[in-house]
KEGU-231809 format. One line per 8 residues: number of its first residue (from 1); for each residue x, y, z of N, C-alpha, C, O. Coordinates in pm, whole numbers, plus 50000, padded with zeros to 5 digits. Atoms other than C-alpha are relative to their C-alpha. Layout:
BEGIN
NUM> X/Y/Z/X/Y/Z/X/Y/Z/X/Y/Z ~ ...
end
This chain:
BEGIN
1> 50145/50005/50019/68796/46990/10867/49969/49936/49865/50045/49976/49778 ~ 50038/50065/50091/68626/46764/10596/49961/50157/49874/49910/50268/49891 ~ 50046/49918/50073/68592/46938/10292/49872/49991/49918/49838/49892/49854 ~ 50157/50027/50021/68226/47042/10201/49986/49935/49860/50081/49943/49783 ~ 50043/50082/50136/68019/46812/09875/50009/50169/49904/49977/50281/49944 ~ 50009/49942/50099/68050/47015/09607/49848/50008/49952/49792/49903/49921 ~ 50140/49955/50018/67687/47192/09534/49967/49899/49844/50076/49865/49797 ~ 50037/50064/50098/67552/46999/09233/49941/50126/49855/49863/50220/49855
9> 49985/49884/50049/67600/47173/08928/49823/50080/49928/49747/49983/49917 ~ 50127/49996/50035/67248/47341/08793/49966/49955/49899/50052/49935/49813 ~ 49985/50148/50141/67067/47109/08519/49829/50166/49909/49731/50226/49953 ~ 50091/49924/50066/66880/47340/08237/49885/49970/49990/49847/49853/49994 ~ 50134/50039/50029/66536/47394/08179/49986/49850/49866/50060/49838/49768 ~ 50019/50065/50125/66413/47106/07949/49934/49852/50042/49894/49830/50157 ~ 50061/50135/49958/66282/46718/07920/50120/49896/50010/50196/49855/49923 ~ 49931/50159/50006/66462/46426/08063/49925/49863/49959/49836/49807/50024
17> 50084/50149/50011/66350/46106/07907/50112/49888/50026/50218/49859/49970 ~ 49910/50094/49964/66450/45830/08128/49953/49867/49984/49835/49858/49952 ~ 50013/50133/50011/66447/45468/08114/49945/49920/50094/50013/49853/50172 ~ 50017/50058/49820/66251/45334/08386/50045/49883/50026/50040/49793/49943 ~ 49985/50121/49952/66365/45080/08592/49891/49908/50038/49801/49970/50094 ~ 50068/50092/49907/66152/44710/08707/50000/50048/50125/50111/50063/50175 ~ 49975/50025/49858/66054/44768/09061/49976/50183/50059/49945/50247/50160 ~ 50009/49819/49883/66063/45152/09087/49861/50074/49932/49822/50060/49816
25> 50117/49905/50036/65750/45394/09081/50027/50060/49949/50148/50065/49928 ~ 49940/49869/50078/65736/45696/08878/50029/50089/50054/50094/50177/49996 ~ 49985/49913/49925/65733/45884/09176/50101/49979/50065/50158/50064/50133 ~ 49818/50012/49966/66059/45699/09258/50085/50086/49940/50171/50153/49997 ~ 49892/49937/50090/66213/45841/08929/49982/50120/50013/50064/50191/49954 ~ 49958/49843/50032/66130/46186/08988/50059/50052/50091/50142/50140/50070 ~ 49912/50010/49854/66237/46173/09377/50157/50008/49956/50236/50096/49992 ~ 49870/50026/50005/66551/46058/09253/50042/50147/49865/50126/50236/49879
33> 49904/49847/50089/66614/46338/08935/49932/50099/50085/49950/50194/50008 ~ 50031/49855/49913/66465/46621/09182/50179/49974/50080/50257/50066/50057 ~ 49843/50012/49925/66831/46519/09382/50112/49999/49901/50219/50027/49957 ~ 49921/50046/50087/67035/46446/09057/50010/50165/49909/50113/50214/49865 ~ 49987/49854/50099/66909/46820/08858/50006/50103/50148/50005/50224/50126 ~ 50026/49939/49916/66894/46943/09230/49907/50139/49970/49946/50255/49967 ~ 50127/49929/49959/66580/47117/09225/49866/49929/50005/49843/49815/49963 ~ 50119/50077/49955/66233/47061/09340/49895/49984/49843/49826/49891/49802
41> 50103/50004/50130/66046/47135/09014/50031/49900/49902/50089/49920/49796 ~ 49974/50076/50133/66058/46845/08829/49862/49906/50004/49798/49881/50106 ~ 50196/50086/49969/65700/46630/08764/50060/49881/49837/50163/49899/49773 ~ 49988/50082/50086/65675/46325/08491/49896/50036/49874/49858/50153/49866 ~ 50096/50033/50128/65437/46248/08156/49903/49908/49981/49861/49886/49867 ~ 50066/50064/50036/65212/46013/08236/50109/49861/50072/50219/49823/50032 ~ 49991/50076/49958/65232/45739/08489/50069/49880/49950/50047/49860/49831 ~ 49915/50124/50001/65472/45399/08501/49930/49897/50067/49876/49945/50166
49> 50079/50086/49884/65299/45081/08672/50187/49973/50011/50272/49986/49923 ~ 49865/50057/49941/65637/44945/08921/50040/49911/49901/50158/49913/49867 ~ 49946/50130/50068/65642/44636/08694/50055/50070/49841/50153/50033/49775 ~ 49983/49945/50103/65650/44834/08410/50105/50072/49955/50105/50174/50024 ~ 49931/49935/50048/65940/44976/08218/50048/50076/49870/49973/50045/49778 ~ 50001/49896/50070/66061/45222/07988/50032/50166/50001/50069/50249/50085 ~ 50061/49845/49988/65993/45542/07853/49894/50096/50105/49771/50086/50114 ~ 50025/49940/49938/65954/45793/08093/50012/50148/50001/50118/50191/50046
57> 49963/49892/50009/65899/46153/08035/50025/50141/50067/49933/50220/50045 ~ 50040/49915/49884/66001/46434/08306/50068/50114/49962/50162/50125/49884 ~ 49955/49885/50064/66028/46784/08299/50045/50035/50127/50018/49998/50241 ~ 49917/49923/49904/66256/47003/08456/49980/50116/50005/49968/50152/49887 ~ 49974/49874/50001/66244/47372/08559/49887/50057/49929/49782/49994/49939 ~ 50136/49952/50105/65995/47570/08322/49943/49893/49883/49855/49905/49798 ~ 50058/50105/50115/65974/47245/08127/49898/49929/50058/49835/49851/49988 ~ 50156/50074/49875/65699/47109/08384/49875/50054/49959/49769/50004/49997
65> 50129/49929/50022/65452/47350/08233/49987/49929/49824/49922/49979/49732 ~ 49998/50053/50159/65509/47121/07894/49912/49864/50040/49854/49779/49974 ~ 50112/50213/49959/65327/46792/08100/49903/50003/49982/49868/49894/49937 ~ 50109/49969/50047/65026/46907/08044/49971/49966/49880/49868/49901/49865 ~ 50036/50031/50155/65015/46864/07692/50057/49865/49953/50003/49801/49862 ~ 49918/50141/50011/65249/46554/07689/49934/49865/50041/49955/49753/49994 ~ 50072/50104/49933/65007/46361/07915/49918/49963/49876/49949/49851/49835 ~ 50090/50009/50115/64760/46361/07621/50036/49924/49855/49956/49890/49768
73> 49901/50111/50133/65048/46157/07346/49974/49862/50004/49983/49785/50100 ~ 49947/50136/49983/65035/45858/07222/50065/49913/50009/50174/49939/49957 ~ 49865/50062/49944/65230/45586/07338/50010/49864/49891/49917/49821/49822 ~ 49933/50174/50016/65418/45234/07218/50020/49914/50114/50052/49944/50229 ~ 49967/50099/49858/65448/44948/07427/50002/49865/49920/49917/49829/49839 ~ 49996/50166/50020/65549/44589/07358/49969/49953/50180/50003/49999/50289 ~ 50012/50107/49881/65434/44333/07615/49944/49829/50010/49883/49765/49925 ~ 49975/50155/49949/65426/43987/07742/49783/49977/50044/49736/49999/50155
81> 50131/50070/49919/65015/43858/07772/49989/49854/50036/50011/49774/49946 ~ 50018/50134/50027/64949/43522/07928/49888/49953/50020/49811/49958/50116 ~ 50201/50107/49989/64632/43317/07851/50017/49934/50089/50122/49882/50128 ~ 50040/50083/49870/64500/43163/08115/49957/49936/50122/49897/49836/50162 ~ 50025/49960/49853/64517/43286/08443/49969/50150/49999/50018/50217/49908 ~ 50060/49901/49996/64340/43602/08550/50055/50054/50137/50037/49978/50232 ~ 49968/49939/49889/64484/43824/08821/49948/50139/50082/49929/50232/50003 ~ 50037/49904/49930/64371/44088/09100/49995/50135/49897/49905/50212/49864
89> 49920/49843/50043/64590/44370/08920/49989/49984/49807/50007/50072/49723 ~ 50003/50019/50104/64548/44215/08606/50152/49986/49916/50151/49977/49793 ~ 49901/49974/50023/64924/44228/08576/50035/49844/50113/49963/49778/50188 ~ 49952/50094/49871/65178/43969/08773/50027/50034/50139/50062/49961/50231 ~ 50011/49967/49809/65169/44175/09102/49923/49974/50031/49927/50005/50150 ~ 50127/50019/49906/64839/44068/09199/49987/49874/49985/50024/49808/49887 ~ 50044/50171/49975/64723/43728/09314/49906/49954/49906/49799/50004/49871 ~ 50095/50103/50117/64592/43472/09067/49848/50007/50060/49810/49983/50175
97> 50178/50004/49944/64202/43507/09093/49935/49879/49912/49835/49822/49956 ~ 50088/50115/50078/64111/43229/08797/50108/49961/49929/50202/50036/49903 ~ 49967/50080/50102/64242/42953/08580/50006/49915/49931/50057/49804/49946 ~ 50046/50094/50068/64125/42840/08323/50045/49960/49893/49965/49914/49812 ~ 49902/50055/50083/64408/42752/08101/49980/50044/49867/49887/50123/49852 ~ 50028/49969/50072/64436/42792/07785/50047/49909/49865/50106/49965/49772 ~ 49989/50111/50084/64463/42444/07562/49892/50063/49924/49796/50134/49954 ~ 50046/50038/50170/64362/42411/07192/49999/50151/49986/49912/50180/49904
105> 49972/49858/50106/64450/42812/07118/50113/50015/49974/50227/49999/50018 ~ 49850/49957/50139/64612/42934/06795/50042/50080/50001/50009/50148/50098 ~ 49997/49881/50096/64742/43188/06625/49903/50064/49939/49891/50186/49951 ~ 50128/49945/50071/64434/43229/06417/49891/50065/50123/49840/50178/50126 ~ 50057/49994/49900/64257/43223/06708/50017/50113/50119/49916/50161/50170 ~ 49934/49864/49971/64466/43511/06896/49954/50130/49904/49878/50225/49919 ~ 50046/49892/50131/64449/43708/06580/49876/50104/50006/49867/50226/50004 ~ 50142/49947/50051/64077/43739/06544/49976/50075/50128/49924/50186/50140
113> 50076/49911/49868/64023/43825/06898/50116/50167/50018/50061/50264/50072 ~ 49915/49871/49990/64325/44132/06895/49943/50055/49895/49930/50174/49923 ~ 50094/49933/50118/64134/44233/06568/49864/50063/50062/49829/50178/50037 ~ 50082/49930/49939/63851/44286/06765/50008/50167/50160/49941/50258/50209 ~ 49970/49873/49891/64030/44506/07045/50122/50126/49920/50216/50196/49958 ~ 49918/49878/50076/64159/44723/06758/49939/50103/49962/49826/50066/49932 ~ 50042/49882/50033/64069/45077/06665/49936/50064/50088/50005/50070/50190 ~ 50061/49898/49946/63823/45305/06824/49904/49901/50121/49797/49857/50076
121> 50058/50103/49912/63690/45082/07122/49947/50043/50163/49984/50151/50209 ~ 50042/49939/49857/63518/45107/07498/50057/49939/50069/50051/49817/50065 ~ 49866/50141/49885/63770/44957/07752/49947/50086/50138/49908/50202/50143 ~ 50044/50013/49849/63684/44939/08141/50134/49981/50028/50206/49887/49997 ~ 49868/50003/49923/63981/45046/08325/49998/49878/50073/49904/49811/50115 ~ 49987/50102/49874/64130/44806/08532/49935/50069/50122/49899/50185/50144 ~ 50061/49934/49846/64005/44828/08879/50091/50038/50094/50070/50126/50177 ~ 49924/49948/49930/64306/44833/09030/50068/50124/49920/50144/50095/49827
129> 49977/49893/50123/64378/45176/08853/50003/50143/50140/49957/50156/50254 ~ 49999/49828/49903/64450/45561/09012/49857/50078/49987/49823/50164/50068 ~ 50164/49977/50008/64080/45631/08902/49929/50025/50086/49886/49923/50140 ~ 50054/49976/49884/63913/45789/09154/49879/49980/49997/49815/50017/49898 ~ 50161/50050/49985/63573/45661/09265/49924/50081/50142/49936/50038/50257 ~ 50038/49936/49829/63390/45913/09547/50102/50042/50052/50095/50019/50173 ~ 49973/49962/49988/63684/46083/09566/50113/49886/50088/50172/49929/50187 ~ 49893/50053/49934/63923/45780/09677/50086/49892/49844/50035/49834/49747
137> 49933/50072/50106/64165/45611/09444/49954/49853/49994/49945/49784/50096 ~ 50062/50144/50001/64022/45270/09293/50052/49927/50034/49986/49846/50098 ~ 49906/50097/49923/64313/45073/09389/50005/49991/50167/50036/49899/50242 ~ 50003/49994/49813/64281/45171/09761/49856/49918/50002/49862/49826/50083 ~ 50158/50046/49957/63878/45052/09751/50041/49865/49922/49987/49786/49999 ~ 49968/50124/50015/64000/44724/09575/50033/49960/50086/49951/49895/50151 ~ 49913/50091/49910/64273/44611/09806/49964/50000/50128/49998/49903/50195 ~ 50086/50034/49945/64058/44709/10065/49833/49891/50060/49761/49875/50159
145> 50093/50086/49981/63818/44458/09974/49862/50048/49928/49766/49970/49931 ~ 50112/49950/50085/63559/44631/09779/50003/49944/49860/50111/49916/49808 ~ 50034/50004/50151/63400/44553/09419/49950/50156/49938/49850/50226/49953 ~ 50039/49892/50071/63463/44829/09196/49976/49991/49892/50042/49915/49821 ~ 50023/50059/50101/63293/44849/08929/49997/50173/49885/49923/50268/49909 ~ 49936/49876/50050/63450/45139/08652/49938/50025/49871/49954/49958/49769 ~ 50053/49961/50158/63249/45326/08383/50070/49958/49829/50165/50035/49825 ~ 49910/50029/50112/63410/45211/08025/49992/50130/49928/49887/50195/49930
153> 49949/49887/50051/63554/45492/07841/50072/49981/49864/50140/49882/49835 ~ 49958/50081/50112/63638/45536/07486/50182/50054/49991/50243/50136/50061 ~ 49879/49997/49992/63988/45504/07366/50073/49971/49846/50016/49998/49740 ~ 49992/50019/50156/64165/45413/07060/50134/49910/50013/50240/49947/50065 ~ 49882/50034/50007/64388/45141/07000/50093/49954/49848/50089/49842/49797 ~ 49998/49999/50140/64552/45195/06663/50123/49903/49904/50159/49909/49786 ~ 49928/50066/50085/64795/44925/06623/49994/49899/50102/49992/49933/50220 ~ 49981/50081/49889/64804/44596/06796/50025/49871/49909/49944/49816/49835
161> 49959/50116/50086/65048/44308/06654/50034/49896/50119/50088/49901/50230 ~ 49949/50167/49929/65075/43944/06761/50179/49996/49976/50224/50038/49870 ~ 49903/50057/50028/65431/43838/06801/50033/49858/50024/49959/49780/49965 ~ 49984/50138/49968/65583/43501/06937/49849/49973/50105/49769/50054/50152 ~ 50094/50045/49935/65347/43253/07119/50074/49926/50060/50166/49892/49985 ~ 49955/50133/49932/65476/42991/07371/49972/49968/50112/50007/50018/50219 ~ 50070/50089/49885/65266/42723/07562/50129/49988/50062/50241/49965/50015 ~ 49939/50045/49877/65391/42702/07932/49943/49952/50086/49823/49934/50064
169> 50094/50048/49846/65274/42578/08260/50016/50061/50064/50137/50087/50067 ~ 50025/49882/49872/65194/42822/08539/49968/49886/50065/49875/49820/50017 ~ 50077/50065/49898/65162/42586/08843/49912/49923/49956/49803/49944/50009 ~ 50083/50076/50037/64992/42327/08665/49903/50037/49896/49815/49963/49853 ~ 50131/49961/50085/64790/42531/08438/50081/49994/49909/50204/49999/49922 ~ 49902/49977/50133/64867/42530/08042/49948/50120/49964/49831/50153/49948 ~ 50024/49856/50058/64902/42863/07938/50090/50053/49890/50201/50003/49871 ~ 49962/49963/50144/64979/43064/07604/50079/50168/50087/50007/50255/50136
177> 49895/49896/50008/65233/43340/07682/50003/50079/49812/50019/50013/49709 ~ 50027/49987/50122/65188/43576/07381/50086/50160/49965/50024/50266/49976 ~ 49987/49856/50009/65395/43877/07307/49960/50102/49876/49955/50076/49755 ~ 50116/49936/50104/65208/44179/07152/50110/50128/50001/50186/50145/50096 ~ 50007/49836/49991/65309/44564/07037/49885/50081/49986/49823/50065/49881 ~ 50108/49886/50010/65047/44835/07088/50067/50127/49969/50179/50175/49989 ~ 49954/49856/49979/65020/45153/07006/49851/50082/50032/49744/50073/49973 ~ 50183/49978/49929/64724/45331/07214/49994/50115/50000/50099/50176/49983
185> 50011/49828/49941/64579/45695/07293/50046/49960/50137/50088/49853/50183 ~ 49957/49951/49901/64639/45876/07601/49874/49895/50085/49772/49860/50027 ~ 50124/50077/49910/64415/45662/07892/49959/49905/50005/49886/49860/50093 ~ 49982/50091/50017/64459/45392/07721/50081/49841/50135/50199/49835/50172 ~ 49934/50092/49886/64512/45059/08001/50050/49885/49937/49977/49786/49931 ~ 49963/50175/50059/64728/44764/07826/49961/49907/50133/49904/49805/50094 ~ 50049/50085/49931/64650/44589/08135/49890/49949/49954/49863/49833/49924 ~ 50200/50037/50000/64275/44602/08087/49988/49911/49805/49896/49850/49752
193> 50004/50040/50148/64377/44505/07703/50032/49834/50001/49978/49736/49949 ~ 49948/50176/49910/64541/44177/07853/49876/49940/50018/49836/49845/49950 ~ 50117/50041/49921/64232/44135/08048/49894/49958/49917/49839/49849/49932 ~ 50071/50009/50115/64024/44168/07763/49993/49886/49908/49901/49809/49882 ~ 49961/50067/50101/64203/43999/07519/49944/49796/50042/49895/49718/49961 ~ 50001/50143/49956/64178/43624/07751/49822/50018/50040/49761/49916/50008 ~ 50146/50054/49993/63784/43672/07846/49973/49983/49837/49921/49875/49809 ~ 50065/50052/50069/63725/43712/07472/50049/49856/49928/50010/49799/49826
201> 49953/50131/50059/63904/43409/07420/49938/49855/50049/49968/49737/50027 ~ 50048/50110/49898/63705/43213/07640/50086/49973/50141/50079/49868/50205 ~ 49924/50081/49900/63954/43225/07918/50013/50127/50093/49927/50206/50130 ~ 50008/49856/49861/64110/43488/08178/50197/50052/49928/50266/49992/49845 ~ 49905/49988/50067/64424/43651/08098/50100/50148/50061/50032/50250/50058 ~ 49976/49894/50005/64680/43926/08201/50193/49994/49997/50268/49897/49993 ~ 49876/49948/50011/65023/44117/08191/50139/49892/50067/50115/49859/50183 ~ 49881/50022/49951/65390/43943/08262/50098/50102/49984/50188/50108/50067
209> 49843/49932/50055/65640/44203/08085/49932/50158/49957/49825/50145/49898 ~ 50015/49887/50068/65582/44554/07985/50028/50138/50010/50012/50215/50105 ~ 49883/49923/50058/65779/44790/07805/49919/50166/49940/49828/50142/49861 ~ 50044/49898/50075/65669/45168/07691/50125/50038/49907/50234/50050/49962 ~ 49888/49985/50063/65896/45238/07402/49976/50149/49905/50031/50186/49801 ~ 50047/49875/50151/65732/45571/07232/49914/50060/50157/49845/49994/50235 ~ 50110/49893/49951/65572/45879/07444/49962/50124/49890/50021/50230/49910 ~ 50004/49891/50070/65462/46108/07180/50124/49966/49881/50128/49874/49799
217> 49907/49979/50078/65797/46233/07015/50096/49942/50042/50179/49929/49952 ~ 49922/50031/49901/66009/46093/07269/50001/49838/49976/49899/49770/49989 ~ 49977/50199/49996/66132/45690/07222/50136/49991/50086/50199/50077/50147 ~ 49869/50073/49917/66418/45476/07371/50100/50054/49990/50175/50073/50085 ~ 49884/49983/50077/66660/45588/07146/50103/50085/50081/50224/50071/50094 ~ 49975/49874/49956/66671/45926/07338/49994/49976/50180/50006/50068/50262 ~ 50031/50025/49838/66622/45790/07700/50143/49926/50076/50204/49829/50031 ~ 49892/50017/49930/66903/45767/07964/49948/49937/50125/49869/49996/50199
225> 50003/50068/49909/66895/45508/08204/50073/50025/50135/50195/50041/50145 ~ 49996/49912/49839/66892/45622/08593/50157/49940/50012/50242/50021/50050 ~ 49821/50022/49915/67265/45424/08664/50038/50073/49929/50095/50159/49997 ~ 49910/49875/50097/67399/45655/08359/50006/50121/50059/50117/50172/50078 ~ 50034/49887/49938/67248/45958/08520/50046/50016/50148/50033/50130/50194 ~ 49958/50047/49908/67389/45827/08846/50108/50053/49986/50146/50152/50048 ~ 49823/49972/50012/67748/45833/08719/50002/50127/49986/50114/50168/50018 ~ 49975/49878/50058/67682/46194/08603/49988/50095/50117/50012/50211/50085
233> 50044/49921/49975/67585/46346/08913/50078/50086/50086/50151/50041/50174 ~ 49928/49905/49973/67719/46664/08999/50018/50092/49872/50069/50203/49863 ~ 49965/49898/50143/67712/46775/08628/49840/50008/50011/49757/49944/50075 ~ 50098/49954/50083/67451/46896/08499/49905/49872/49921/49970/49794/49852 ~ 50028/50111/50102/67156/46633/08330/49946/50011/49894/49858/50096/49882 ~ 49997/49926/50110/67140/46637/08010/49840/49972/49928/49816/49875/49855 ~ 50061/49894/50029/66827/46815/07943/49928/50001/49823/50005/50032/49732 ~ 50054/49951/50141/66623/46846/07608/49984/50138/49960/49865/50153/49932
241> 50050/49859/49959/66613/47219/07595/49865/50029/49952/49794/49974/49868 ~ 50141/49976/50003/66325/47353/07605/49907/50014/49850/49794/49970/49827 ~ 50080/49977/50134/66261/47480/07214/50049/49859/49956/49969/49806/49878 ~ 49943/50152/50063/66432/47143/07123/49851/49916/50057/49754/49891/49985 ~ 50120/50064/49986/66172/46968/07310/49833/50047/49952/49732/49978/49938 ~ 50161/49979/50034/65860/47136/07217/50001/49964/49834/49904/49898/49798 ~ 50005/50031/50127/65960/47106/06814/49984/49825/50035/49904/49768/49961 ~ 50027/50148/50011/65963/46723/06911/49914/49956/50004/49878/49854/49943
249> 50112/50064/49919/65677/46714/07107/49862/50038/49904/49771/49955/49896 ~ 50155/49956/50056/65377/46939/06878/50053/50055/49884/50172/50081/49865 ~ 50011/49901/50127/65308/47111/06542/50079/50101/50032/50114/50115/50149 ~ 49945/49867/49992/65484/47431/06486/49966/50114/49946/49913/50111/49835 ~ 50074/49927/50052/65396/47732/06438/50138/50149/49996/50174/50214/50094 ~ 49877/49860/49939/65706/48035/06348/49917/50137/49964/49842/50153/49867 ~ 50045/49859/49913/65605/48388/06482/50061/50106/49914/50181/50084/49894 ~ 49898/49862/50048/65730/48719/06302/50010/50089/50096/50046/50004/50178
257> 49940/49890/49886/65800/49002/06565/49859/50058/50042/49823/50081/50158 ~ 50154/49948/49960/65444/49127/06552/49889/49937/50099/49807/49971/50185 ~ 50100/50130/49920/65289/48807/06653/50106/49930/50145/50054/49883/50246 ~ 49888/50008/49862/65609/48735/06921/49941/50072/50070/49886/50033/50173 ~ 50027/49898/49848/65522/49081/07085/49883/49953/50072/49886/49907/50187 ~ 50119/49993/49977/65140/49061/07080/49983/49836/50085/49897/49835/50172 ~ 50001/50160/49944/65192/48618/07200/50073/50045/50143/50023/49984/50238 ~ 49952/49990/49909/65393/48744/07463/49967/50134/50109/50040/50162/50204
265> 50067/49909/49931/65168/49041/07604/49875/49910/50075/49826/49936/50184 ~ 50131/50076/49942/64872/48751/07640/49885/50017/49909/49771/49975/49924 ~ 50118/49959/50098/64699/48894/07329/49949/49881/49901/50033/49792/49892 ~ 50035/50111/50135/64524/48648/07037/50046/50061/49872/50046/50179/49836 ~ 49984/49940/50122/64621/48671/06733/49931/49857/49883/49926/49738/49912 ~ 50032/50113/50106/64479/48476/06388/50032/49876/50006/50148/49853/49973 ~ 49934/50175/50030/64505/48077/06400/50057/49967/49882/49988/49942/49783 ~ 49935/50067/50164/64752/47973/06115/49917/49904/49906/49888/49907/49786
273> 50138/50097/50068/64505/47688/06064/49844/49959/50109/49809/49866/50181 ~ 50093/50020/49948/64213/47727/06193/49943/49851/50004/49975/49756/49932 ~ 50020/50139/49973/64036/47444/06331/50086/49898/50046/50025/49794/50071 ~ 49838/50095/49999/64412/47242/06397/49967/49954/50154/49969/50046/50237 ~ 49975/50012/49859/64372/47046/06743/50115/49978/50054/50210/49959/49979 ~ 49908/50034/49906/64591/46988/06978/50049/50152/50057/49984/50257/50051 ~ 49965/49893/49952/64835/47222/07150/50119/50002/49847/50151/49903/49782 ~ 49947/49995/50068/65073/47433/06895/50165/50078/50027/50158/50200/50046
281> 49837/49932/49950/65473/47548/06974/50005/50127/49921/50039/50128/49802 ~ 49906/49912/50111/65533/47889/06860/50120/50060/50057/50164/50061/50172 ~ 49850/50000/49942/65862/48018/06821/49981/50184/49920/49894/50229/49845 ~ 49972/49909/50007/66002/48362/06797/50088/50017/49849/50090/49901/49807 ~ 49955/49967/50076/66192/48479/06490/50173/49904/50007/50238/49841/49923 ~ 49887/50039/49941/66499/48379/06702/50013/49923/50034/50127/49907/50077 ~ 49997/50140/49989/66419/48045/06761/49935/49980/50116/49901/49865/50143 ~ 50054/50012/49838/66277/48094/07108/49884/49942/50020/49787/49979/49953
289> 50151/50012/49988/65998/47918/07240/49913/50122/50044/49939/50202/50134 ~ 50102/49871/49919/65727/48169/07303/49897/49949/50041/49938/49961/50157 ~ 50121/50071/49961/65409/48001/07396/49961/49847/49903/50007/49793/49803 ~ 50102/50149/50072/65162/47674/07320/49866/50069/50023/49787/50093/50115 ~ 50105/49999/50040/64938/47766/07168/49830/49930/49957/49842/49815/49916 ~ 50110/50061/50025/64525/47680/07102/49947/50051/49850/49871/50148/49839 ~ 50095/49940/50085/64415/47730/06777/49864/49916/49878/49835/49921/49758 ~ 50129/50038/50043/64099/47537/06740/49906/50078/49907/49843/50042/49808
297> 50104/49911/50080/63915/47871/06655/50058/50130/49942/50177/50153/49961 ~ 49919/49910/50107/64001/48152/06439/50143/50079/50021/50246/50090/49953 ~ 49873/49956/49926/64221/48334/06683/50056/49906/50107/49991/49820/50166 ~ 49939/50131/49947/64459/48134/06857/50031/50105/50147/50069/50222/50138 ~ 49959/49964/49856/64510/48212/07262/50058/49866/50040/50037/49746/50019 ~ 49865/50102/49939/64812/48077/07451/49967/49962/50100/49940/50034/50196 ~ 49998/50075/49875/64775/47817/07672/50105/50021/50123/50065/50033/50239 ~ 49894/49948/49915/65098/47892/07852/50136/50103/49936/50167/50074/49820
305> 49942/49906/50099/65357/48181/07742/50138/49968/50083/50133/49961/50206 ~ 49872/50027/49997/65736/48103/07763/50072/50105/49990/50165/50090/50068 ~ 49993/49887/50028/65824/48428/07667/49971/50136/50008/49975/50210/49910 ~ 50079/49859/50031/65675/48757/07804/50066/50083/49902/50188/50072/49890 ~ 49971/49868/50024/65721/49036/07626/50032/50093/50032/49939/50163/50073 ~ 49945/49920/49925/65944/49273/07739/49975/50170/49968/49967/50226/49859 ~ 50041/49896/49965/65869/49598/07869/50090/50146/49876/50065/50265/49892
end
């Protein structure tokens, strides 16, 4: 009789940051580590477009209740814009919709207009976007054939550098290929920044290449690429543990035994710094995560508790 697969060994609570591949969804990569950490609980950090690669952040096991707060980081991204031509998706999966080339632009000329799509700004999602409109995703009422047309929302884009430039021809058109790094809030669409960037130039303009290289705390450095994770499977994947990842991910906040018990009954206790946004990690005496904390207002209540308090 064949002898049975060997059960796959169990993969600890914590964050995998993987490397996405060209070509695969995000809902590919978690399909695939839900089979690789064998279990069902595993969710991501904030959407991948297919073309798009990179940093990808997914949690495993009790680390899924950490996405929540992760979705909300800001990111890095280098990418590829080309002047010129204007597309459906605003990216190179969608069909050329305009082109109007992009002869006699500079450098200077680039410059001034990425100067203007810098800092605290109102950007109009793309249309082809997960944005729900009447309760159907905007990309479905696009490719259906509809004009959607998407509230602008503010956003913040707090770093955005020119790199190389190099005139090409698209099918007869002359176009400026331009690669940029951003660094954006959460909701932030580099597509729609593409898009942007070529109307104010006088022209049309969107995505060839693009890379997320920063989620939050989380960069490349630390990210394992799915064939690596491939070769590994049957072990265990290797896992950020859980207090490891939250010191990466938020402020910190350490607990003495008083404030452990009372954090881990569900009680409030005093905000360290009042007023402090975001979410805050506290830890137990012992290093343990115990909750994420809110402490906007004087007393701080836990958003989620890692730790009950034992009986």
């Amino acid at each position: 009789m064949p002898t049975p697969a060997e059960p796959a060994a169990p993969t600890p609570d914590g964050l995998l940051v993987v490397d996405k591949p060209e070509g695969w969804t995000s809902h590919d990569v978690v399909a695939r580590a839900r089979r690789l950490c064998a279990t069902r609980k595993v969710g991501h950090a904030g959407t991948l477009d297919p073309m798009a690669t990179g940093v990808l952040v997914l949690g495993v096991g009790r680390a899924t209740r950490l996405l929540t707060f992760l979705v909300g980081a800001d990111k890095d991204y280098t990418a590829t814009i080309r002047i010129g031509q204007g597309t459906l998706t605003d990216d190179a999966e969608g069909e050329t919709t305009s082109s109007p080339g992009a002869e006699g632009l500079d450098r200077a000329a680039v410059e001034a207009a990425v100067d203007a799509l810098t800092g605290d700004i109102e950007q109009v999602p793309s249309a082809v976007s997960a944005i729900k409109v009447k309760g159907e995703r905007a990309y479905h009422r696009v490719r259906a054939g509809e004009d959607v047309q998407l509230a602008p929302r503010p956003v913040t884009v707090s770093r955005f550098v020119v790199g190389d430039l190099r005139p090409a021809d698209a099918d007869g058109t002359p176009v400026l290929d331009v690669d940029v790094e951003v660094t954006v809030s959460s909701g932030t669409y580099v597509r729609a920044l593409a898009r942007d960037l070529g109307t104010a130039l006088g022209s049309a303009a969107h995505l060839t290449a693009l890379r997320r290289t920063r989620v939050g705390g989380f960069d490349l450095a630390g990210a394992h690429a799915l064939a690596d994770l491939e070769a590994r499977q049957g072990e265990p994947m290797p896992t950020l543990p859980l207090a490891e990842a939250a010191r990466a991910a938020f402020p910190v906040r350490e607990l003495d035994e008083a404030e452990t018990r009372a954090v881990g009954y569900g009680q409030r206790i005093p905000s360290a710094e009042a007023g402090r946004r975001g979410p805050v990690a506290a830890f137990a005496p012992d290093g343990r995560l115990v909750a994420v904390l809110d402490e906007e207002r004087a007393s701080a209540r836990s958003l989620v508790v890692f730790a009950p308090a034992s009986s």
